[in-house]
N, C-alpha and C positions, 0 to 999 in steps of 0.2 A: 762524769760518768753517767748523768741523768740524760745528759744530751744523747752520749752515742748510744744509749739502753733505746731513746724516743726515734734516733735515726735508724736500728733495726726494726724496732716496732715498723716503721715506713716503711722499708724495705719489705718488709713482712707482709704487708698489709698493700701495696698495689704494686708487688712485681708478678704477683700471679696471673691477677686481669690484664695485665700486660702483655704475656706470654701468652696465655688462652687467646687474647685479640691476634698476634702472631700467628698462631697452629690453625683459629678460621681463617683465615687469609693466606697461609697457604695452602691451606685444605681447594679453597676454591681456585687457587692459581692452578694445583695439580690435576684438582678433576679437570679445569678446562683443557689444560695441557693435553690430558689423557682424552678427552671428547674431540679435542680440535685433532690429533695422532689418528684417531678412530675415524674421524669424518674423513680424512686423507685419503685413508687406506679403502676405505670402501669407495671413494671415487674410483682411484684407479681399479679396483676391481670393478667398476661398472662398465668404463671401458673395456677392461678386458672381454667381459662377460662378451659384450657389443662386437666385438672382432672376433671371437670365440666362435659365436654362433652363426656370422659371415661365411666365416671358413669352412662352418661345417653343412654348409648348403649349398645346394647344388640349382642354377636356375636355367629355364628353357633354352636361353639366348641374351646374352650381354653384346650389345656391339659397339658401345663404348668404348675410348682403350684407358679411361680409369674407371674406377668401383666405387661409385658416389653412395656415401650415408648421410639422410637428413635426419635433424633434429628439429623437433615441432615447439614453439613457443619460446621464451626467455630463459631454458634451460644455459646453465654453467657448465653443464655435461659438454655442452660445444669445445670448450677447453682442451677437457681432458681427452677425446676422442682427436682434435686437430694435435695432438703432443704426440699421443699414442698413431697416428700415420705419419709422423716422421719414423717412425722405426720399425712399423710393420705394412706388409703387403699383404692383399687377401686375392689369392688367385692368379697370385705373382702379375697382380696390377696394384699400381699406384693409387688410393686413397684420397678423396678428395670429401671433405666436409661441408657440408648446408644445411642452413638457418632457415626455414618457413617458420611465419608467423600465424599465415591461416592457411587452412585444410587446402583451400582450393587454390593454392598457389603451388602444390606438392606436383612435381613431374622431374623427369628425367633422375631418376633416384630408383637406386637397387633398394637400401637398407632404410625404414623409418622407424627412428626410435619418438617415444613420449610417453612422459610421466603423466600420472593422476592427480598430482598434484596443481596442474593449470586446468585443470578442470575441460579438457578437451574430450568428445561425446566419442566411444571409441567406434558405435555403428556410424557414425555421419562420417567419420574417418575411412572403417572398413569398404563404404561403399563408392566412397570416392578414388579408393585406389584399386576397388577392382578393376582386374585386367590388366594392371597397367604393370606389370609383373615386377612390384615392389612388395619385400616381406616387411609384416609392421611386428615391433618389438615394441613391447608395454614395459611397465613397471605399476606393480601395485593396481592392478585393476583386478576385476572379479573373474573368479576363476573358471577358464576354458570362453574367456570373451574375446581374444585378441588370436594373433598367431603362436608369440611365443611371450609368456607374459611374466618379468622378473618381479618377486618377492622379497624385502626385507626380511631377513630372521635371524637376529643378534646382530654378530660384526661382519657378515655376510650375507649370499643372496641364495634363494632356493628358484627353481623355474618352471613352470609347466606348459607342455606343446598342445595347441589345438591342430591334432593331425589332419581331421576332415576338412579345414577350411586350407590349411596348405595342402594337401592333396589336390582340392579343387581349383587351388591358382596355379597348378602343372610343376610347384617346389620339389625336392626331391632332399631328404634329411639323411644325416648320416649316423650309422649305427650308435655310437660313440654318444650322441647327443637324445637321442631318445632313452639308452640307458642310464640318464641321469636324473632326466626328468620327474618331478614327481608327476604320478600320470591317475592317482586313487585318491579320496578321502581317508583310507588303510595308511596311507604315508604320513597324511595329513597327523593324524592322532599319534603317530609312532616320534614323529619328531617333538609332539605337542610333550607325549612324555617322558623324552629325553630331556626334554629344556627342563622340566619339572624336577627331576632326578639333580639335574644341575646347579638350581635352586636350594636344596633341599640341604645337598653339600655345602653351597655357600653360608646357608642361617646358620647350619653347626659352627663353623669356621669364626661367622661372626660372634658367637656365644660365646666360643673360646678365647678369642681375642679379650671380648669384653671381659671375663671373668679375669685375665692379666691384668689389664688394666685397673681393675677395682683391686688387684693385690698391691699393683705397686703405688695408688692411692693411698693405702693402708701404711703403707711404708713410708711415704713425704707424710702425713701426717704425725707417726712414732717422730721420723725426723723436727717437724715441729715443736712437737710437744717437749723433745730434750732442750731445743734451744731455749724455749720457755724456762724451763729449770733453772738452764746454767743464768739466765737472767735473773731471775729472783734468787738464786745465791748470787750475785752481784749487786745487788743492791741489801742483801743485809749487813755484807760487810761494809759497804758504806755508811749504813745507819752503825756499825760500831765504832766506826774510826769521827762520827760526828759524835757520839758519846765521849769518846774521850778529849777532844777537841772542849770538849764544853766543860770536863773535870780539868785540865788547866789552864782555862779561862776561870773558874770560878776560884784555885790555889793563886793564879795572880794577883785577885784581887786582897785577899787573905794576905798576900805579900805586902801590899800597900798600905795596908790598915795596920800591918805590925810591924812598921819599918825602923823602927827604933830596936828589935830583938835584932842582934846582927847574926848569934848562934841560927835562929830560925830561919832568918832571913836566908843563911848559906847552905841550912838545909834545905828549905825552898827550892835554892837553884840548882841544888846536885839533883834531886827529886825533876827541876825540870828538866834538866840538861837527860838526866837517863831517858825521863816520859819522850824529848825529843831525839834522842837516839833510838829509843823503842819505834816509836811513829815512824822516824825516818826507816827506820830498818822494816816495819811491817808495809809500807808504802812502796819499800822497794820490792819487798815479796809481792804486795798487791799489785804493782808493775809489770812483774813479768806472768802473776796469775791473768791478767788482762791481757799481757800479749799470746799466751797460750790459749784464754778463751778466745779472742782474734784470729789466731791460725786453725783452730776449730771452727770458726763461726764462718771463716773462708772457706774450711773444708766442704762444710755443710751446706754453703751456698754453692758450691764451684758442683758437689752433688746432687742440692736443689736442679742448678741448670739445666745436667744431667739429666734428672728423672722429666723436667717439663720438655726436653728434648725428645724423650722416650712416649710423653704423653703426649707430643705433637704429633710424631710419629703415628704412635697408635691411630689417633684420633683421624689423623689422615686416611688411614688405613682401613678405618670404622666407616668414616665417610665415601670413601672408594667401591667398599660394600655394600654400604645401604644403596647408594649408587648405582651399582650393577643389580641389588634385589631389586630396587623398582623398576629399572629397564623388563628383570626378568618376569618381573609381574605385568606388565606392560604388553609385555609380546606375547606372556599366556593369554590373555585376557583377549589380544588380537588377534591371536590363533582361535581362541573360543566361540569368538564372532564370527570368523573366516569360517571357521568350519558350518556353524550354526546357517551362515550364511549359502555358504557352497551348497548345502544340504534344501535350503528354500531354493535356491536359483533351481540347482537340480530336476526339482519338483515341477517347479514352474516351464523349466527348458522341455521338461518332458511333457508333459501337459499342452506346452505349446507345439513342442514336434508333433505327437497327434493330429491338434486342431490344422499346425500348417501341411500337415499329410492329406488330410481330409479334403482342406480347400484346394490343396494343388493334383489332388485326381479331379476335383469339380472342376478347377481352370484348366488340366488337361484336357478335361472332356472338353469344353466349353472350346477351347483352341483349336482344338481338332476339329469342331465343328464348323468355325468361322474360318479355317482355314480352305475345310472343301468348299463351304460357301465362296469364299474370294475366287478361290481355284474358277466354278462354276459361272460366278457373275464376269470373272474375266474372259471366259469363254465367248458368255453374251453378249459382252461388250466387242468383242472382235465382230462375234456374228453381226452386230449391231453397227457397225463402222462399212464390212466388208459390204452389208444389204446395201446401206446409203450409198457406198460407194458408186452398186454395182447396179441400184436402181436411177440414181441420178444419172449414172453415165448412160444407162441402156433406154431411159426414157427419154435422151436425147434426139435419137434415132425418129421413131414415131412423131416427135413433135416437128423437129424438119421437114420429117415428109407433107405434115399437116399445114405447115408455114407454105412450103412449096406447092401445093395444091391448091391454097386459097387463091396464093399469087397468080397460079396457072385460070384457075377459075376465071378471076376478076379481069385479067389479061382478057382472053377467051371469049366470056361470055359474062363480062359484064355488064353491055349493054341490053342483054337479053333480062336482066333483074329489075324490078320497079324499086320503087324509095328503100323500101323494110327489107327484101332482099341484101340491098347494096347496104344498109346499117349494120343487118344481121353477119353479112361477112366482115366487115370491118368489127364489129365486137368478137367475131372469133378470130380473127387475124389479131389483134390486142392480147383477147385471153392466152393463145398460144404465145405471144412473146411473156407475156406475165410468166406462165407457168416456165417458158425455155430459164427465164432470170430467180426464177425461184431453185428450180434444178442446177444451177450455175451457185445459189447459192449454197445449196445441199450439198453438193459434192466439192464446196471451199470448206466448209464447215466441218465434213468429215476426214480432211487433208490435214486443219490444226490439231499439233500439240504433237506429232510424229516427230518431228526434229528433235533428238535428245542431244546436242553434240552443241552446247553454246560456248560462242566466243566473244571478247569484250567488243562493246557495242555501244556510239559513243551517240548518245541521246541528242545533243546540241546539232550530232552531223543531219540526223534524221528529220529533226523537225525542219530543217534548211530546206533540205531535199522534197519535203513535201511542200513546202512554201512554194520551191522551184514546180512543182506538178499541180497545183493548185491554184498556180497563177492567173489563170483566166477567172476561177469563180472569185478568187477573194479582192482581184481587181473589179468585177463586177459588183460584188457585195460591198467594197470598201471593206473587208472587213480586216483589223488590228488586233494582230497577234502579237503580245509581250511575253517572252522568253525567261524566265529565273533560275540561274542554280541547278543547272542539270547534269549529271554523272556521267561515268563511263561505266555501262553497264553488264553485268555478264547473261548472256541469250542468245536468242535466234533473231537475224536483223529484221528476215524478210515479217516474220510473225510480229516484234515489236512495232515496225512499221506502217504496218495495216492496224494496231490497238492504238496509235496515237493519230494516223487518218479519220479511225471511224468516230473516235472521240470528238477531233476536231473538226471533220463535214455535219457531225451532228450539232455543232454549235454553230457551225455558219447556218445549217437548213433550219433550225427549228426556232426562230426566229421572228417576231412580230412585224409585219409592214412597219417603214418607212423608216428601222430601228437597224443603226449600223452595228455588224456583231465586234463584240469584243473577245477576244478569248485570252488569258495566262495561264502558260503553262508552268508548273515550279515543282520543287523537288526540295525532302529535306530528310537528314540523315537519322535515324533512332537507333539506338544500341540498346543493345538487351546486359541487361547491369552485371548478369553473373557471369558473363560471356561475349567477349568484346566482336568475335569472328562466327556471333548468331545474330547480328543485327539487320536491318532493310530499310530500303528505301523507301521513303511515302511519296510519291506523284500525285499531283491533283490537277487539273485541266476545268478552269472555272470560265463560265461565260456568260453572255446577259440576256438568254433566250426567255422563250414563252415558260419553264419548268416545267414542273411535274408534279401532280398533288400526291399527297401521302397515300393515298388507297393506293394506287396504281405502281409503287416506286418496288414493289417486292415482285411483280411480273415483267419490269420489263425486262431482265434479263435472259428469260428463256425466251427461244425461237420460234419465231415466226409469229411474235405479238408486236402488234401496233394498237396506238395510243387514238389516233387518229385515221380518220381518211385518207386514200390515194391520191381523193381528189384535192385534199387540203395539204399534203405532203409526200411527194415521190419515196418509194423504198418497198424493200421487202420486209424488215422487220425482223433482219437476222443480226444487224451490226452488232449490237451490243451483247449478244449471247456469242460472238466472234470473239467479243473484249473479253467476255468472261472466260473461255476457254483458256484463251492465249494467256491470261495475267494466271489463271489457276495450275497450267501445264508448267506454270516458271514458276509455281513453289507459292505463290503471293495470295494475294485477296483483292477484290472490288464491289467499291459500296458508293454512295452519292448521297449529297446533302442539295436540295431542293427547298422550292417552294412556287406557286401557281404564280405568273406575273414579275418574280423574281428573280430567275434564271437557275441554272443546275452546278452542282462542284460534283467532279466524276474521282472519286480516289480508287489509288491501286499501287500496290506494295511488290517490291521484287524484293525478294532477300539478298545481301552482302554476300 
């Protein structure tokens, strides 16, 4: 009896924490059940959303014949949106999904969605897809920064349109979807006090709960307390049945010591024989009082179960709500900030509209200005082309005639001239051819950079061909030309050709006595990193002449400077302001690396 009184005690004393360790554990099994149902469900309404708002836009020109949606970064959203165009079309075209990883990989794309969560900058985004007449769909970024920007609020999403910015990308939205919108801070505070209102229902709800639950506490503990009872009446009746147990143990021995009385001795044993009919007959009673307390003590467990059934329950049910208050506080609190927030951006958006009104009538004015300037200087620069043109041509005339008179002269009436006579006409017979090759240069000079219509132009052929026309001086000069690495280029042939002549007659001419010229020419490719089809060519043209010192290396490119004597080097002194035009009408630059005794590197860039 002591035993099974010690095994309820057990039972008693750790089947509760048992059961308590059961109800947390599936407390957390069901919220997660209930979180992971929830996170489900709002994906697919993310897609939805995403296809929703496809539908309800209208754009200038698709000539695609599918309806591409990209997704920006390591978004899972990819998923759900590749599931959701198996079974929908938008514009009764088929649906096709893409993955950018960065901003500047985004093109051929109607629809881009991206969250706030990867932390992508939403203007370095906006301004690289303007124009490109792709709508951007946000999630979770600040309000009126994007086109159309989705919001978490509970087990759902709320939306708001920035109409000015799709208006100004030529989108066109449908009624349906701007009525939905939240489009005011007035909405903002309406929904803030709905969710509240919501809240407010729920803590009642949980009170009441709670207040169950501490009734039917009240109740498993009455339940305890009876089992207590019937325990300690089971154990006094065992302290009675060891009392008598112990009065005929002590008549036995009274039997032994008087065993000679045989009268006594027979009443002894009727005395015992009844005591053990008594015993056995209350032992039987106490038999079935102990299977009675057993089928009650089963009751009361099999009720126990029950009620910790009921309190796992509950408890589930407490936790479910505490659960959903601190989401609901969570989202107030986000809502408070949103709003708090909305209301500085606000401030600050208008603040800055101002200042960028301000500055864009000053850049107005400012463009307008530079724009008649350009208008004006382009004027001058024609006038400026047309005079060269029309003075070099028309002073050609006078200078023939002047050529042709001297000639007649000296014909004539040369012998009539003493020494200084016959010098005098030979130094204006000079000067006029000077001046005739100066005018020849003028009116070259004002013919480059007019060809706008280039076509591929294969460098290697070029330098050959001047080799071929060049043959007599660089057989004379010995001079060695090495070739490296040269392109097929896009230009004008005739213009390319005269900038890599006049580069390389300048290397054979400008050259030290008794010093054979070397000249290489080579070429090599650079890209421009954020744009693979803004890259150029760099050409350099080195050789081992007399140089150039530093003072003089920023003049020589304008016309009609020389560095030197006639008498020490033939020319006009236009070549290289030739170079310069021609390399700067094809888009490029040229610059040169020098030194006095050490020869010159002539560079110049065509763009890809």
């Amino acid at each position: 009896m002591i035993w099974g009184g010690e095994n309820i005690s057990i039972k008693r004393t750790y089947l509760i924490p048992f059961f308590l360790c059961l109800m947390t554990l599936s407390s957390v099994i069901t919220l997660n059940a209930q979180e992971f149902n929830r996170e489900e469900v709002k994906r697919v309404q993310r897609a939805i959303f995403v296809f929703n708002f496809a539908q309800q836009i209208r754009w200038p020109n698709i000539e695609e014949p599918n309806f591409k949606i990209g997704v920006l970064g390591p978004d899972r959203t990819i998923l759900d949106l590749q599931a959701m165009s198996q079974r929908r079309k938008i514009n009764g075209k088929t649906v096709e999904i893409v993955r950018f990883q960065f901003v500047k990989e985004i093109k051929n794309i109607q629809l881009l969605y991206v969250n706030e969560k990867y932390n992508y900058s939403i203007d370095y985004i906006l301004s690289k897809i303007s124009g490109k007449n792709i709508v951007l769909v946000s999630e979770d970024y600040n309000f009126n920064t994007s086109m159309i920007n989705m919001v978490n609020v509970g087990d759902s999403f709320e939306y708001e349109i920035n109409e000015d910015r799709i208006n100004r990308e030529g989108f066109t939205l449908a009624p349906i979807l701007k009525k939905h919108a939240i489009t005011s801070s007035e909405k903002w505070k309406h929904l803030y006090r709905k969710t509240e209102k919501t809240l407010d229902k729920v803590e009642k709800d949980n009170k009441e709960k709670e207040d169950i639950l501490k009734s039917k506490e009240q109740q498993i503990q009455y339940q305890k307390d009876k089992i207590t009872d019937h325990l300690e009446e089971i154990d006094y009746k065992e302290g009675e049945i060891n009392q008598r147990n112990e009065k005929i143990k002590n008549l036995y021995t009274k039997s032994e010591i008087q065993q000679k009385k045989y009268k006594e001795k027979i009443v002894i044993e009727r005395e015992l024989e009844k005591n053990i009919e008594k015993q056995i007959t209350f032992i039987k009673n106490q038999e079935k009082k102990i299977q009675q307390r057993n089928l009650e003590i089963d009751k009361q467990n099999e009720f126990l179960h029950q009620q910790i059934d009921k309190i796992k329950e509950q408890q589930n049910t407490l936790d479910q709500q505490a659960s959903e208050i601190n989401t609901q506080r969570k989202v107030n609190l986000l809502l408070m900030t949103l709003v708090i927030l909305i209301l500085g951006a606000v401030f600050f958006i208008y603040r800055g509209y101002i200042a960028k009104k301000r500055f864009n009538e000053e850049l107005k004015s400012k463009n307008h200005s530079i724009y008649n300037q350009s208008i004006e200087l382009e004027a001058k620069n024609k006038e400026l082309e047309q005079f060269a043109y029309i003075a070099s041509h028309d002073l050609q005339e006078p200078l023939n005639t002047i050529a042709s008179f001297i000639d007649l002269m000296s014909l004539e009436y040369g012998e009539s001239f003493d020494d200084v006579g016959k010098e005098s006409m030979s130094y204006i017979k000079e000067a006029s051819i000077r001046m005739k090759k100066l005018i020849d240069a003028l009116l070259e000079y004002s013919r480059l950079g007019r060809t706008k219509t280039y076509e591929a132009v294969d460098c290697n052929t070029i330098i050959e061909e001047l080799k071929s026309d060049l043959k007599s001086i660089i057989e004379k000069t010995e001079t060695k030309i090495h070739i490296e690495n040269l392109p097929v280029v896009k230009g004008s042939e005739i213009e390319l050709r005269l900038l890599f002549q006049n580069l390389i007659s300048n290397g054979m001419k400008f050259i030290k006595p008794s010093t054979i010229p070397e000249i290489t020419v080579s070429c090599i490719k650079k890209n421009n990193p954020q744009n693979e089809d803004t890259g150029f060519w760099q050409f350099s043209i080195k050789d081992n002449g007399i140089g150039i010192s530093e003072q003089y290396q920023d003049r020589i490119f304008a016309i009609f400077q020389r560095l030197h004597s006639r008498e020490e080097y033939e020319g006009t002194g236009i070549g290289l302001a030739h170079c310069k035009k021609i390399v700067e009408a094809h888009g490029g630059k040229i610059w040169l690396k020098s030194k006095e005794e050490e020869g010159s590197t002539f560079y110049f860039t065509i763009p890809i």
